[in-house]
Rosetta silent file (secondary structure, phi, psi, omega in degrees, C-alpha in Angstrom):
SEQUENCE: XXXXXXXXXXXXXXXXXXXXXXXXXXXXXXXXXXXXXXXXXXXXXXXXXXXXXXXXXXXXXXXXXXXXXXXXXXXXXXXXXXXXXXXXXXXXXXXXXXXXXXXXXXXXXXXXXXXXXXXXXXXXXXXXXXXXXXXXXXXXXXXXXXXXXXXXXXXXXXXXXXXXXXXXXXXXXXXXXXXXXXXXXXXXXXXXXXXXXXXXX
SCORE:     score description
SCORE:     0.000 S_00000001
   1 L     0.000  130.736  161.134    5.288  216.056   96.781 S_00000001
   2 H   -54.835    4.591 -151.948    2.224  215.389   94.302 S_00000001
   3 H  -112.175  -20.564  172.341    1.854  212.020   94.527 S_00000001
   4 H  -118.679   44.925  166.027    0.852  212.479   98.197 S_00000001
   5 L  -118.196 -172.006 -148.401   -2.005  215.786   97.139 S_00000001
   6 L   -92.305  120.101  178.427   -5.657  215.293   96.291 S_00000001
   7 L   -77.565  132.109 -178.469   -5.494  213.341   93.026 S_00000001
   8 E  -127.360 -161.861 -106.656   -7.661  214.839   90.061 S_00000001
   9 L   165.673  109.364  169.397   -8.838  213.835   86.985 S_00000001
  10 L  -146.473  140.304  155.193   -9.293  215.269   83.192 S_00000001
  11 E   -53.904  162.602 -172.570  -10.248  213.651   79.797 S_00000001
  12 L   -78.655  -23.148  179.643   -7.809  213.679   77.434 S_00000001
  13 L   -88.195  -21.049  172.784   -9.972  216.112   75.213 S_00000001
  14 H   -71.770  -31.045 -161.269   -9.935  218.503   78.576 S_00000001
  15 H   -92.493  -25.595 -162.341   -6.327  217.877   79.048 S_00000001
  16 H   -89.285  -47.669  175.460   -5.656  219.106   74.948 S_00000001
  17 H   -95.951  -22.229 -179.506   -7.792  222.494   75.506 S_00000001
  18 L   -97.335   41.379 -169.345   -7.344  223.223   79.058 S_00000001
  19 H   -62.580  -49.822  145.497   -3.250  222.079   79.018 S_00000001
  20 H     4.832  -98.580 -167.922   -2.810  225.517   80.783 S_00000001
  21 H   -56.461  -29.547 -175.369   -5.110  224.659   83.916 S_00000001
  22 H   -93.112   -3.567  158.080   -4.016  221.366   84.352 S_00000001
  23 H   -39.636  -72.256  163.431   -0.365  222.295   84.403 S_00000001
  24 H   -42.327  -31.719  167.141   -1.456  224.460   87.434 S_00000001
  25 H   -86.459  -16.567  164.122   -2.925  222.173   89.144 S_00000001
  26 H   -83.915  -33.175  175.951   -0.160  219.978   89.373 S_00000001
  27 L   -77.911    1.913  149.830    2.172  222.877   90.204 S_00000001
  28 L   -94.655    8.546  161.542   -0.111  223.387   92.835 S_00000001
  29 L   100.108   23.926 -177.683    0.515  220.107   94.267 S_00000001
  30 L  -120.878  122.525  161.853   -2.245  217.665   92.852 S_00000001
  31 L   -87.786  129.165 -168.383   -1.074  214.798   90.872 S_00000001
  32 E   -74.232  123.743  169.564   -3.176  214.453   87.332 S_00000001
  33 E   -85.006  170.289 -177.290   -4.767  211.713   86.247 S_00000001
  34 E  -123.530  124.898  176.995   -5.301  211.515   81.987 S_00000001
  35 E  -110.194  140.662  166.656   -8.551  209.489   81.465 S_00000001
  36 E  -139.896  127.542  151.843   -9.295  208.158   77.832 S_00000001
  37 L    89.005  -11.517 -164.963  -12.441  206.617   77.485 S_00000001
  38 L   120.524  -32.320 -156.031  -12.739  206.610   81.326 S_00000001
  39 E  -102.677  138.838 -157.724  -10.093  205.045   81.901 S_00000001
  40 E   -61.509  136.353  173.643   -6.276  206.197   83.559 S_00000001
  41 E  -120.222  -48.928 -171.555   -4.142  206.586   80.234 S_00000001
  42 E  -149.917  155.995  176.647   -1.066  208.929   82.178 S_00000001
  43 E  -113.864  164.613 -161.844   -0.523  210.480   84.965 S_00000001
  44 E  -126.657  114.797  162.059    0.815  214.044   85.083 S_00000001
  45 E   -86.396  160.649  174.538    3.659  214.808   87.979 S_00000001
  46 E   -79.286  132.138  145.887    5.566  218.285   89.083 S_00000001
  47 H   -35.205  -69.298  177.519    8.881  217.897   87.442 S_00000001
  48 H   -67.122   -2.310  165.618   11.180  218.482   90.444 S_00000001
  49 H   -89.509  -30.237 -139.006    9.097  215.742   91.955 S_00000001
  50 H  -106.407  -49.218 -164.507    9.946  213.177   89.059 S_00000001
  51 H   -65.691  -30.775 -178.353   13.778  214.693   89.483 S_00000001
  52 H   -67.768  -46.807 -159.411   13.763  213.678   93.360 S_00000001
  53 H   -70.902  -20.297  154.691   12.206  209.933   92.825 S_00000001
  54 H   -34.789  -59.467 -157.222   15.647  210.123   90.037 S_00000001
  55 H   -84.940  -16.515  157.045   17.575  210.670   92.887 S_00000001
  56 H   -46.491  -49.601 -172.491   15.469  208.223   95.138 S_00000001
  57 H   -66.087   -8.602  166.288   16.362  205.794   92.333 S_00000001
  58 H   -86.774  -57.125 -174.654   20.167  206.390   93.004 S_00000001
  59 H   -68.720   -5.793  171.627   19.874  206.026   96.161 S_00000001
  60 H   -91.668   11.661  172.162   18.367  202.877   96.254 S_00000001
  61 H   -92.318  -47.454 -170.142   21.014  201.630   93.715 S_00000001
  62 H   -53.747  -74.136 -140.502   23.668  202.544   96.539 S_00000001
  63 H   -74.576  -17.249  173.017   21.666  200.524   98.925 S_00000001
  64 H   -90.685  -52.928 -161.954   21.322  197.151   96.226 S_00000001
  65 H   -49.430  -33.780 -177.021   25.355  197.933   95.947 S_00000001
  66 L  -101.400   41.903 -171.550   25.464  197.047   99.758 S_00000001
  67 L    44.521   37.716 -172.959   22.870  193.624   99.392 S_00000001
  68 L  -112.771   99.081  171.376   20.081  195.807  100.998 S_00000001
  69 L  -131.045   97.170  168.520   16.845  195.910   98.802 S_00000001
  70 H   -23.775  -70.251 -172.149   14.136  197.768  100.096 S_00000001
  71 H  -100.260   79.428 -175.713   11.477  197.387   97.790 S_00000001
  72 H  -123.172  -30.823 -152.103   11.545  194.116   97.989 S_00000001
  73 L   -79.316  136.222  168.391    9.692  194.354  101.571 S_00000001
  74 L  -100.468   12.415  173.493    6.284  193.453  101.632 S_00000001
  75 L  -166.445  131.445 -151.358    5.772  195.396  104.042 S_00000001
  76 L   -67.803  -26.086  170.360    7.474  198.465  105.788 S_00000001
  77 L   -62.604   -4.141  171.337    7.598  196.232  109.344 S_00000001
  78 L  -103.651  -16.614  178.211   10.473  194.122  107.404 S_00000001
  79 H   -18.545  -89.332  179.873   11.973  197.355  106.166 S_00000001
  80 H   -19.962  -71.608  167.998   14.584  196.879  109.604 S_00000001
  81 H   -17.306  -71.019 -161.441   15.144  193.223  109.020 S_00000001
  82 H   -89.998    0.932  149.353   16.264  193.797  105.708 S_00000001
  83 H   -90.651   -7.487  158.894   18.546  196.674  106.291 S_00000001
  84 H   -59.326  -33.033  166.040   20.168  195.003  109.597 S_00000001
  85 H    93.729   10.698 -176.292   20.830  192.471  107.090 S_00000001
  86 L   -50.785  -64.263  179.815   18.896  189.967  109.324 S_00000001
  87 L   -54.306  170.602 -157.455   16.641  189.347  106.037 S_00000001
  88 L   167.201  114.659 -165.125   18.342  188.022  102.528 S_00000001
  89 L   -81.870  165.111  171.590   16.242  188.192   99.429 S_00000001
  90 L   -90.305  176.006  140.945   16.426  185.398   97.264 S_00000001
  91 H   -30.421  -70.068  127.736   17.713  185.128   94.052 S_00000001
  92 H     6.167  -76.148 -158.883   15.028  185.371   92.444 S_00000001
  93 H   -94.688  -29.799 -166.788   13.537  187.823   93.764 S_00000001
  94 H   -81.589  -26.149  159.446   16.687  190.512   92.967 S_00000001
  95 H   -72.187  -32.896  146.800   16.322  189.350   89.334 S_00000001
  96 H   -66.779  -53.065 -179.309   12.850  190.547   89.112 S_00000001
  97 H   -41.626  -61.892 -166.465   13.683  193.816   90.933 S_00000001
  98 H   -49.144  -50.759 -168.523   16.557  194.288   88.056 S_00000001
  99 H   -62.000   -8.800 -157.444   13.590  193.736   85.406 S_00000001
 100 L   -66.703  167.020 -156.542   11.001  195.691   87.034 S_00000001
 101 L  -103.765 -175.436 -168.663   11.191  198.556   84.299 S_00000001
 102 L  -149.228   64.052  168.439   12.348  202.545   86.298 S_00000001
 103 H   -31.246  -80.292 -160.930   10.483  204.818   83.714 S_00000001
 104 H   -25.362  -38.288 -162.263   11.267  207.663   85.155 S_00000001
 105 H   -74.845   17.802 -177.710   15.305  207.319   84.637 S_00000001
 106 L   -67.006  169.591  173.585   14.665  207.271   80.540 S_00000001
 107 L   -71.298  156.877 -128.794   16.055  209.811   79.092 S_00000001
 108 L   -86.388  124.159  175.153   14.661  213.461   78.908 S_00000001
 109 L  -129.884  127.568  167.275   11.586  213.606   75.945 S_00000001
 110 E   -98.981  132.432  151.351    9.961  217.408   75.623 S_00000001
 111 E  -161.348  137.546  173.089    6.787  218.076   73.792 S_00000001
 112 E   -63.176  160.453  176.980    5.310  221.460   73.312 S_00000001
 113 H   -64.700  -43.932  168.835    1.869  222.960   74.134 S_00000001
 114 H   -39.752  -62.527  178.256    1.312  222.750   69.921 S_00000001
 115 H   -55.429  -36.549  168.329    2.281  219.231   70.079 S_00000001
 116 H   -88.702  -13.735 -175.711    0.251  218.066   72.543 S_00000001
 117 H   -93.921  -22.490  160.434   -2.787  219.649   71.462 S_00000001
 118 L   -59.816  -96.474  171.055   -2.119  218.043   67.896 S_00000001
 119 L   -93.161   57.166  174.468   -1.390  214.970   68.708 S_00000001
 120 H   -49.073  -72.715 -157.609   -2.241  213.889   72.579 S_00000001
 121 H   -59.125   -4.391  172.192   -3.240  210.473   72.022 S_00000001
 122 H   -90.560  -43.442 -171.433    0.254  209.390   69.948 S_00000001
 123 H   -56.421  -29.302  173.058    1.880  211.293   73.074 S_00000001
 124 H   -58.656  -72.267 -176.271   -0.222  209.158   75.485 S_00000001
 125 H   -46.654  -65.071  167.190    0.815  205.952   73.623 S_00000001
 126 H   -34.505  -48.124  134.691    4.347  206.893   73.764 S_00000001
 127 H   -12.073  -68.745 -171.416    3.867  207.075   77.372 S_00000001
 128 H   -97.589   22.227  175.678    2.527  204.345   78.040 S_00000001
 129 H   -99.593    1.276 -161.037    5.093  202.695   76.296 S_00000001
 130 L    44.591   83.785  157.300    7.559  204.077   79.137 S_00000001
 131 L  -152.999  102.528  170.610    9.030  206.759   77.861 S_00000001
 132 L   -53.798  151.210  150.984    7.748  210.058   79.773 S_00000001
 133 E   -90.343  104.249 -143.997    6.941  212.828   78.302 S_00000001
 134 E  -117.891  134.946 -145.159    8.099  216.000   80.047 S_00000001
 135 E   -83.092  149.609  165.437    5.971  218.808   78.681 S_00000001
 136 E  -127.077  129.710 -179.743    7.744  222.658   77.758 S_00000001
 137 E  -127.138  159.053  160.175    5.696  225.736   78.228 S_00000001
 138 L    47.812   54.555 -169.303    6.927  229.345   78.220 S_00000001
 139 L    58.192   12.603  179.278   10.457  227.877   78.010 S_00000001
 140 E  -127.541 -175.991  172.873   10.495  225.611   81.324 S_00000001
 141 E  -124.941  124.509 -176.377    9.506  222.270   82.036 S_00000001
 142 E   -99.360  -54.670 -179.379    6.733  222.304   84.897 S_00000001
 143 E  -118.026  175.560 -159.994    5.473  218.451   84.491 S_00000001
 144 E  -113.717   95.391  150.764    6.273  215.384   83.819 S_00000001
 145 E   -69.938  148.411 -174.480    3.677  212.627   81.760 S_00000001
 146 L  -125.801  138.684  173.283    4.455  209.105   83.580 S_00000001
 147 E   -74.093  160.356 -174.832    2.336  205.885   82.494 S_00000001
 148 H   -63.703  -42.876  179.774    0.073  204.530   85.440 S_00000001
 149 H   -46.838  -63.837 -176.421    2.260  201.613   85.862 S_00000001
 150 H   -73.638   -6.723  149.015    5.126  203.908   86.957 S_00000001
 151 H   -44.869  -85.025 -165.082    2.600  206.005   88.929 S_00000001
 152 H   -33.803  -35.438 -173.536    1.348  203.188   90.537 S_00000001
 153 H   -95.011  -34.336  176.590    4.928  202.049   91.549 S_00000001
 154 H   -48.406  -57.336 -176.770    6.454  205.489   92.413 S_00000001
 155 H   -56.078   -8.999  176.698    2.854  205.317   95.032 S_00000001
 156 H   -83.842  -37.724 -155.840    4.159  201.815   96.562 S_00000001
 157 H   -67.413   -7.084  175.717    7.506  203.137   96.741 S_00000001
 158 H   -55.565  -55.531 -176.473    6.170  206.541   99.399 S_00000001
 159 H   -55.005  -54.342  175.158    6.172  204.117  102.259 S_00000001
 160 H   -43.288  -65.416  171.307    9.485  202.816  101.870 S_00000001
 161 H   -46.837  -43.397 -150.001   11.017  206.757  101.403 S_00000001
 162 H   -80.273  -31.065 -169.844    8.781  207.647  104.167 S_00000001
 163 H   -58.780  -59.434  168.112   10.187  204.463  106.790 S_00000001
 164 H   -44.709  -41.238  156.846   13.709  205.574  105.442 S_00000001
 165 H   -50.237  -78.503  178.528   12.970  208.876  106.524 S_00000001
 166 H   -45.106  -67.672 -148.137   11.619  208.606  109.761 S_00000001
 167 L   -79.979   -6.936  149.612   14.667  206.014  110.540 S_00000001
 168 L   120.640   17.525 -158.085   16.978  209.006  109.726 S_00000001
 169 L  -107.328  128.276  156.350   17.499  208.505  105.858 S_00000001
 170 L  -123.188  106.737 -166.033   16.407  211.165  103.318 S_00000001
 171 L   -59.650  -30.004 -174.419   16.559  208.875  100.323 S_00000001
 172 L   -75.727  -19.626 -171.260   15.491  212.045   98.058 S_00000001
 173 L  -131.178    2.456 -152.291   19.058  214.158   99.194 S_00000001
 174 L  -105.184  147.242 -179.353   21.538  211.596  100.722 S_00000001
 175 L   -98.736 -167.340 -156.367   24.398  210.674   98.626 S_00000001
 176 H   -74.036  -37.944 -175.008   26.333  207.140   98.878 S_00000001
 177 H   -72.601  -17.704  134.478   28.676  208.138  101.630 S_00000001
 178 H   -48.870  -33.900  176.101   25.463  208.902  103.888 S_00000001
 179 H   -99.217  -12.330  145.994   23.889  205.983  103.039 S_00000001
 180 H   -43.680  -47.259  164.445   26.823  204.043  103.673 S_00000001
 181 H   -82.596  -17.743  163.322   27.138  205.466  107.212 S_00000001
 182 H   -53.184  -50.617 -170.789   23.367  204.862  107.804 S_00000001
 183 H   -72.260  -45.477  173.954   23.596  201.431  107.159 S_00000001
 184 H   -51.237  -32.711 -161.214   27.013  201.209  109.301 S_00000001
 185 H  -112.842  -66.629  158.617   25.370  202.654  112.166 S_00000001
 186 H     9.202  -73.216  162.393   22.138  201.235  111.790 S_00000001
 187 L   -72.303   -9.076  172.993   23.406  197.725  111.872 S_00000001
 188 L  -103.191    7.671  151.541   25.540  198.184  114.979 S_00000001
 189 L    82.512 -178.229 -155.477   22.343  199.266  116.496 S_00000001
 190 H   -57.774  -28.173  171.141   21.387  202.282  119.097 S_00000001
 191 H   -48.399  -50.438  163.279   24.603  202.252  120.894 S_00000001
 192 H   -49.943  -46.553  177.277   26.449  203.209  117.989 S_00000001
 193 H   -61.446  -72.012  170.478   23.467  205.541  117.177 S_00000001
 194 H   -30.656  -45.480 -167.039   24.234  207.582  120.951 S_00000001
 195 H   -60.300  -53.487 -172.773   27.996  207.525  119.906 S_00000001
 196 H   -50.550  -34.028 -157.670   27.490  209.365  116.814 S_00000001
 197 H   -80.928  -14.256 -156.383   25.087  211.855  118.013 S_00000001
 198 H   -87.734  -76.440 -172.944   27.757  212.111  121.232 S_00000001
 199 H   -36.518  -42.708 -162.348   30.681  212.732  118.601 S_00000001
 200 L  -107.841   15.165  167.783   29.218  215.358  116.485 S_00000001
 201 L   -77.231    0.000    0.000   27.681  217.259  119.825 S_00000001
């Protein structure tokens, strides 16, 4: 994933003549920052990275569908709590989670290598207005632009995916009837966890 390779850096006037190189460099596994002025305008992701946190973003709608909300956790040591169901968010707090905005699931926007070299800085706005931009060269789509905000939140959300992992989850492939039985066995704790692995042995 890019979001956990050595983070780079171009101006926006660097980004317009060199669109080429910095393409590459994200397809080689570095997520791009866009600087205007100095300052982070967009970030530039691998596509098929942007499509798994989509499907992260399902699965953690299965996982609200069963009162479970992850990134809610202020930390990954409550992670357990609040899928054991020991923990219970407030009100409150699941009505900000609805508001928090999910660039990534808008719907699919292309712009061309022409287009961006014409007009970056309208594309940039448009961004950061959350609606990615997912750029087409030679007839594919290699990256994604994302506004910093959803950067910023895709990077809290690695720990959570990674705890989820480790605990036997892969939030990026498992569909609802996996995360159903996760949670199922999970909450009846390691005994349950021995049966299953006994049963499918």
């Amino acid at each position: 994933m890019t979001l956990r390779g050595e983070l780079r850096s171009m101006l926006m006037n660097e980004v317009r003549q060199k669109l080429r190189v910095a393409v590459e460099l994200v397809e080689e596994g570095s997520p791009l920052i866009v600087l205007e002025h100095g300052h982070p305008a967009a970030a530039m992701l691998r596509f098929d990275e942007v499509e798994r946190w989509i499907r992260v973003e399902r699965a953690l709608s299965a996982l609200h569908g069963l009162d479970i909300y992850p990134e809610l956790a202020r930390d990954t040591s409550e992670l357990a709590a609040i899928v054991s169901g020991r923990v219970q968010p407030s009100l409150g707090a699941i009505r900000r989670l609805a508001g928090q905005p999910r660039q990534i699931l808008a719907p699919l926007q292309t712009v061309g290598v022409r287009e961006i070299q014409r007009v970056l800085a309208e594309i940039i706005d448009r961004v950061r207005a959350g609606q990615p931009q997912t750029i087409s060269l030679n007839g594919r789509f290699p990256v994604i632009l994302i506004s910093i905000a959803e950067f910023d939140r895709l990077r809290d959300l690695t720990r959570t995916v990674s705890w989820f992992r480790a605990a036997g989850l892969d939030l990026g492939e498992a569909d609802e009837p996996q995360i159903v039985e996760f949670v199922r066995r999970f909450r009846a704790g390691p005994a349950a966890a021995d049966e299953s692995a006994a049963a499918a042995g």
